[in-house]
C-alpha positions as a Python dict, from the first residue, in 0.01 Angstrom:
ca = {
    (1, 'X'): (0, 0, 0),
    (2, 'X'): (-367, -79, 25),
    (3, 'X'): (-406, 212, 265),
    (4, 'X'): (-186, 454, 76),
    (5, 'X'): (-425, 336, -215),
    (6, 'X'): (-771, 499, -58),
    (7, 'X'): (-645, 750, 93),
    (8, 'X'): (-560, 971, -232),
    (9, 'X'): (-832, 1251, -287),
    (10, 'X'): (-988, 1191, -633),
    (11, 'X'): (-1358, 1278, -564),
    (12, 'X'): (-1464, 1617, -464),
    (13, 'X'): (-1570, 1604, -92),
    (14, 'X'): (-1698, 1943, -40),
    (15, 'X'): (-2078, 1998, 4),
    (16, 'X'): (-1989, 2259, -301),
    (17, 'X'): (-1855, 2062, -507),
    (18, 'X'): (-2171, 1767, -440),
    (19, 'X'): (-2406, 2020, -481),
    (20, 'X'): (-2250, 2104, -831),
    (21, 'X'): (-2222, 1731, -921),
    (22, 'X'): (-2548, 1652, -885),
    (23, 'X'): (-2727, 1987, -999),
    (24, 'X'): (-2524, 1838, -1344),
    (25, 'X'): (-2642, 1523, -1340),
    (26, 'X'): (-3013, 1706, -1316),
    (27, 'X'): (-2954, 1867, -1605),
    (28, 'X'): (-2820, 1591, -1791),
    (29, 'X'): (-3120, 1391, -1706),
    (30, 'X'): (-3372, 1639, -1757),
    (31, 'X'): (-3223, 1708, -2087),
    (32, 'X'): (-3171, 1315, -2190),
    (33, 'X'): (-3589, 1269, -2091),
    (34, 'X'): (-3703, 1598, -2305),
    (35, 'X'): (-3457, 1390, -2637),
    (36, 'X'): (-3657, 1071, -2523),
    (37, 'X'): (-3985, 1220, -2554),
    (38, 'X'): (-3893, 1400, -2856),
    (39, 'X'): (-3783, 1140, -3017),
    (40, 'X'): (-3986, 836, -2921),
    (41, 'X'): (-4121, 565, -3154),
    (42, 'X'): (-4159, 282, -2948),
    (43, 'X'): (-4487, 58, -2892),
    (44, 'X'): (-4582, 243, -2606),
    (45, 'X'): (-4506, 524, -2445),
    (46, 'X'): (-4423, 567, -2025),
    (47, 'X'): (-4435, 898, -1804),
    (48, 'X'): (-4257, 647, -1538),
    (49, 'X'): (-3996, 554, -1754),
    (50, 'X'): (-3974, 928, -1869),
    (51, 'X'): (-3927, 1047, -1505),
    (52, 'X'): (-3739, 760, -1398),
    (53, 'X'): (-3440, 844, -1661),
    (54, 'X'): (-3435, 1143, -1462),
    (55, 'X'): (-3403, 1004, -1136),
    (56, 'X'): (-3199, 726, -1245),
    (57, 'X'): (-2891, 992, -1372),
    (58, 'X'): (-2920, 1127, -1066),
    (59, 'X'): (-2880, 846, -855),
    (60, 'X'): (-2578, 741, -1074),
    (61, 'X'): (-2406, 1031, -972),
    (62, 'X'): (-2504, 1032, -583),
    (63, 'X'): (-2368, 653, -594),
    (64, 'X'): (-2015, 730, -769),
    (65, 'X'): (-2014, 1060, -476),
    (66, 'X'): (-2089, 798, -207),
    (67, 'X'): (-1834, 555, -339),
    (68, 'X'): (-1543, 851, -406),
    (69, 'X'): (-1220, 642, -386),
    (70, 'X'): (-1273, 380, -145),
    (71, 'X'): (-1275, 0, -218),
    (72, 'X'): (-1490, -58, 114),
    (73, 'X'): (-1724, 146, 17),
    (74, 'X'): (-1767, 26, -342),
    (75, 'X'): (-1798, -370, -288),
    (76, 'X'): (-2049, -296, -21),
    (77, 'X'): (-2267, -125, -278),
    (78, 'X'): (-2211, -371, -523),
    (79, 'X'): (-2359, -621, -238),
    (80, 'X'): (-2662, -385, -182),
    (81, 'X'): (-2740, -352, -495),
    (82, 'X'): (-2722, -731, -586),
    (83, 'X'): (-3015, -800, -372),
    (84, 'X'): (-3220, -557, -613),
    (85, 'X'): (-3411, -736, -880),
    (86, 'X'): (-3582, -561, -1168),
    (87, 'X'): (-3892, -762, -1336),
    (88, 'X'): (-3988, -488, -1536),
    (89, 'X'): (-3942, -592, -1894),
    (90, 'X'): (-3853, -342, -2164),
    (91, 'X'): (-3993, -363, -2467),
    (92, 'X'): (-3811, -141, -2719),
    (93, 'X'): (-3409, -150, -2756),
    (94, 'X'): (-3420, 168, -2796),
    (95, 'X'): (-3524, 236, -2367),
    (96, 'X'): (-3201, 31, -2272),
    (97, 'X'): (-2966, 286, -2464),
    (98, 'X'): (-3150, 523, -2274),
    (99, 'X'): (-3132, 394, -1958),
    (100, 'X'): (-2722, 267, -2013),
    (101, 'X'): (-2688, 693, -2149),
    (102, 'X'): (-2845, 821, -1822),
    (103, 'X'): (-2581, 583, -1611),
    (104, 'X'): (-2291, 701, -1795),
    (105, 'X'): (-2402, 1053, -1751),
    (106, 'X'): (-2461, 1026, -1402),
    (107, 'X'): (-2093, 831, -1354),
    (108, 'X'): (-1967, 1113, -1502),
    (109, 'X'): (-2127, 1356, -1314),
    (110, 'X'): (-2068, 1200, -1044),
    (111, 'X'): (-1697, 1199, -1087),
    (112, 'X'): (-1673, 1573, -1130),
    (113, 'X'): (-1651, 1569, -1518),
    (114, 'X'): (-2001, 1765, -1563),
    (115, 'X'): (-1816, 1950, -1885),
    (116, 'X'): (-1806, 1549, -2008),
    (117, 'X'): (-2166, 1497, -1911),
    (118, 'X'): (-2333, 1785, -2052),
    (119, 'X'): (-2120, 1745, -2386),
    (120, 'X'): (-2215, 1409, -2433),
    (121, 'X'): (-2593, 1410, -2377),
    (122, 'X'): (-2570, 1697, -2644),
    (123, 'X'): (-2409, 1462, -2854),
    (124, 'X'): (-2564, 1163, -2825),
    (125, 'X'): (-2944, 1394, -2851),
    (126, 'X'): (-2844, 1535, -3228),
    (127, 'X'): (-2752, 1130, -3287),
    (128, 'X'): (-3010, 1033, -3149),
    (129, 'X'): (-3189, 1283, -3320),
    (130, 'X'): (-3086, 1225, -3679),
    (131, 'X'): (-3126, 871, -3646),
    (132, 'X'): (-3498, 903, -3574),
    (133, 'X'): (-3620, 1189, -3782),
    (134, 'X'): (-3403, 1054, -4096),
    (135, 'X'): (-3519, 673, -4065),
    (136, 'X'): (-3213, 557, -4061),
    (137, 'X'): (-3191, 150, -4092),
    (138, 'X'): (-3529, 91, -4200),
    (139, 'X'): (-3568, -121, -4502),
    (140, 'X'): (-3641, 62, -4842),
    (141, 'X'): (-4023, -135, -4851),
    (142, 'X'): (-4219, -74, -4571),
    (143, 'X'): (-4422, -321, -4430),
    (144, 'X'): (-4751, -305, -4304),
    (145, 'X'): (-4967, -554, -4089),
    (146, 'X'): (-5291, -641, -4273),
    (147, 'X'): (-5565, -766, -4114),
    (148, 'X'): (-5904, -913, -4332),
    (149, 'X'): (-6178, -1092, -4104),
    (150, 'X'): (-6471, -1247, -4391),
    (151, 'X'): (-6721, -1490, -4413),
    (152, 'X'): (-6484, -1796, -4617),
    (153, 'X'): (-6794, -1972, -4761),
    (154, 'X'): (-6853, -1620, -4929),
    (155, 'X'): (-6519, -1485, -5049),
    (156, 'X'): (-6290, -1673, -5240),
    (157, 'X'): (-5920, -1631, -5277),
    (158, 'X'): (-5978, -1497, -5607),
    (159, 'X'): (-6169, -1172, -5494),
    (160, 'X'): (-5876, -1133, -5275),
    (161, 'X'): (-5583, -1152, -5478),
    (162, 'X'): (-5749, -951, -5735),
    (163, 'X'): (-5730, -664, -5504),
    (164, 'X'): (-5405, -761, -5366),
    (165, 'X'): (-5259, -756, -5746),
    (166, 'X'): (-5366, -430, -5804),
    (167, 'X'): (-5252, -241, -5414),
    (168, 'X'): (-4983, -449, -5343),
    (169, 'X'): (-4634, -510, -5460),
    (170, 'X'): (-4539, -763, -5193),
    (171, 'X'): (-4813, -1008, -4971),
    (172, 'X'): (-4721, -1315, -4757),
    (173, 'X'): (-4939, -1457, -4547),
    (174, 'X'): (-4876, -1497, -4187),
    (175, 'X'): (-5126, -1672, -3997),
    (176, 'X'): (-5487, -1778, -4073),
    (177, 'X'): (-5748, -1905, -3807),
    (178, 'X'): (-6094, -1974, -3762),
    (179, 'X'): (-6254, -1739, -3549),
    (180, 'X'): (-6534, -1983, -3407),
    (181, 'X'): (-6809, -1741, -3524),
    (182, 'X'): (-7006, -1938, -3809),
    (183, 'X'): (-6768, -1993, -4124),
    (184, 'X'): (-6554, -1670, -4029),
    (185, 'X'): (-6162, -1601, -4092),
    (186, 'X'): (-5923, -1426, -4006),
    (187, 'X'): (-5626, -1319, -4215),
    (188, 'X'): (-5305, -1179, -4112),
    (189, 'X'): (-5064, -1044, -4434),
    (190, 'X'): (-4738, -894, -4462),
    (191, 'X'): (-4780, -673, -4743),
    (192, 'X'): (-4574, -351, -4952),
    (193, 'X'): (-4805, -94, -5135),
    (194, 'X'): (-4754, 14, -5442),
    (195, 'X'): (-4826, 370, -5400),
    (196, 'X'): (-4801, 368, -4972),
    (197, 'X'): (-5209, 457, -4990),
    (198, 'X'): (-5342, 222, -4730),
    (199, 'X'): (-5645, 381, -4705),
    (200, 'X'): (-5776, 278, -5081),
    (201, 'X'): (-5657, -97, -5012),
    (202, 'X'): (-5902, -87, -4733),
    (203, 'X'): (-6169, 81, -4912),
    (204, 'X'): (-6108, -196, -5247),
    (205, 'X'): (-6102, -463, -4974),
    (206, 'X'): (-6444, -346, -4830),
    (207, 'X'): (-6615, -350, -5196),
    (208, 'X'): (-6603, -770, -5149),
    (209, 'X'): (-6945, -815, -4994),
    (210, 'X'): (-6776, -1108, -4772),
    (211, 'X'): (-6517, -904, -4608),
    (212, 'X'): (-6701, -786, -4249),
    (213, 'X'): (-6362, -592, -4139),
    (214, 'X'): (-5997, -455, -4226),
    (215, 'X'): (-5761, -315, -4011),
    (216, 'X'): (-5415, -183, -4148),
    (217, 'X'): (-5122, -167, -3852),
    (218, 'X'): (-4850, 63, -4023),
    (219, 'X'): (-4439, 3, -3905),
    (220, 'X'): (-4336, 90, -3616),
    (221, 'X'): (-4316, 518, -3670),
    (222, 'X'): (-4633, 502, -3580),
    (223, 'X'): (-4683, 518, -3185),
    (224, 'X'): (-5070, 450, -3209),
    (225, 'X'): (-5165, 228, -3534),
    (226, 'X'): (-5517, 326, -3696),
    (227, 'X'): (-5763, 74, -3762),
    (228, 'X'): (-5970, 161, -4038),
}
């Protein structure tokens, strides 16, 4: 029964129909890297990573070709492959739905169902897409990173809040250290403007003779934070 099993003809095994297969799972990953870079808003950003959701689509597919419909062939990859180990760590969610989007493509492709493929990385890029450029999930209050180094035999707390009182609707304090430099400190606040206007918190915060630099780290939209 076993044998009856592999020998029915699911795959395509024409150099043809190959050829087809993984010209689509090109596409698809060419395509799914052009809505990556398009739609990016991650700490940092990789041409690797960018080419390697190419690559990686199109190795899906030549694997699923290579495997077609027999059970040899597919626990023997599944030992090859476990002797692969990845220490590359990914830092944004977001580059693991990518990467699990360009498998599934390439399965599909893979499989002969390039109709499939192609329809669902247009999908998934106008989700993808309207996710991103609509903001969907982020919090109604923004949050920004503030950062205050001043001399703390100079400034008081008071000069501080009174600019924080009139900027800010929110402010929690997240860390506070001694840089080692005379009587310096550095601050580290969680705070919500008012108006969103960054820039005239900064400039209020540089009026206080004490304060010897302020650096403002917006959310995570922005791919390269300013420091001011």
């Amino acid at each position: 029964m076993l044998e009856d099993f592999q020998t029915i003809n699911l795959f395509p095994v024409t150099a043809a129909d190959v050829l087809t297969n993984l010209l689509s799972a090109l596409i698809c990953g060419i395509a799914l890297s052009l809505i990556y870079r398009a739609t990016y808003r991650g700490p940092s950003y990789s041409v690797s990573y960018v080419n390697a959701l190419v690559l990686l689509t199109l190795i899906a597919a030549l694997v699923i070709v290579v495997i077609g419909n027999n059970l040899a062939r597919a626990f023997g990859l599944v030992g090859a492959m476990s002797i692969i180990r990845f220490r590359t760590a990914v830092r944004d969610t977001m580059d693991m739905v990518f990467i699990f989007l360009s498998l599934a493509l390439g399965m599909a492709c893979g499989v002969g169902l390039n109709i499939v493929a192609l329809i669902g990385v247009g999908v998934s890029g106008i989700v993808i897409a309207a996710l991103t450029f609509t903001h969907f999930g982020q919090p109604r209050r923004r949050f920004h990173l503030l950062q205050i180094t001043y001399d703390g035999l100079r400034a008081g707390s008071a000069d501080l809040d009174k600019v924080f009182s009139k900027f800010c609707r929110a402010i929690k304090l997240v860390n506070i250290k001694n840089t080692g430099y005379e009587h310096e400190i550095e601050a580290f606040y969680h705070v919500t403007l008012k108006n969103g206007d960054s820039e005239a918190l900064v400039k209020a915060l540089n009026t206080i003779t004490a304060v010897r630099q302020v650096s403002v780290f917006f959310d995570e939209d922005d791919v390269n934070p300013p420091t001011l």
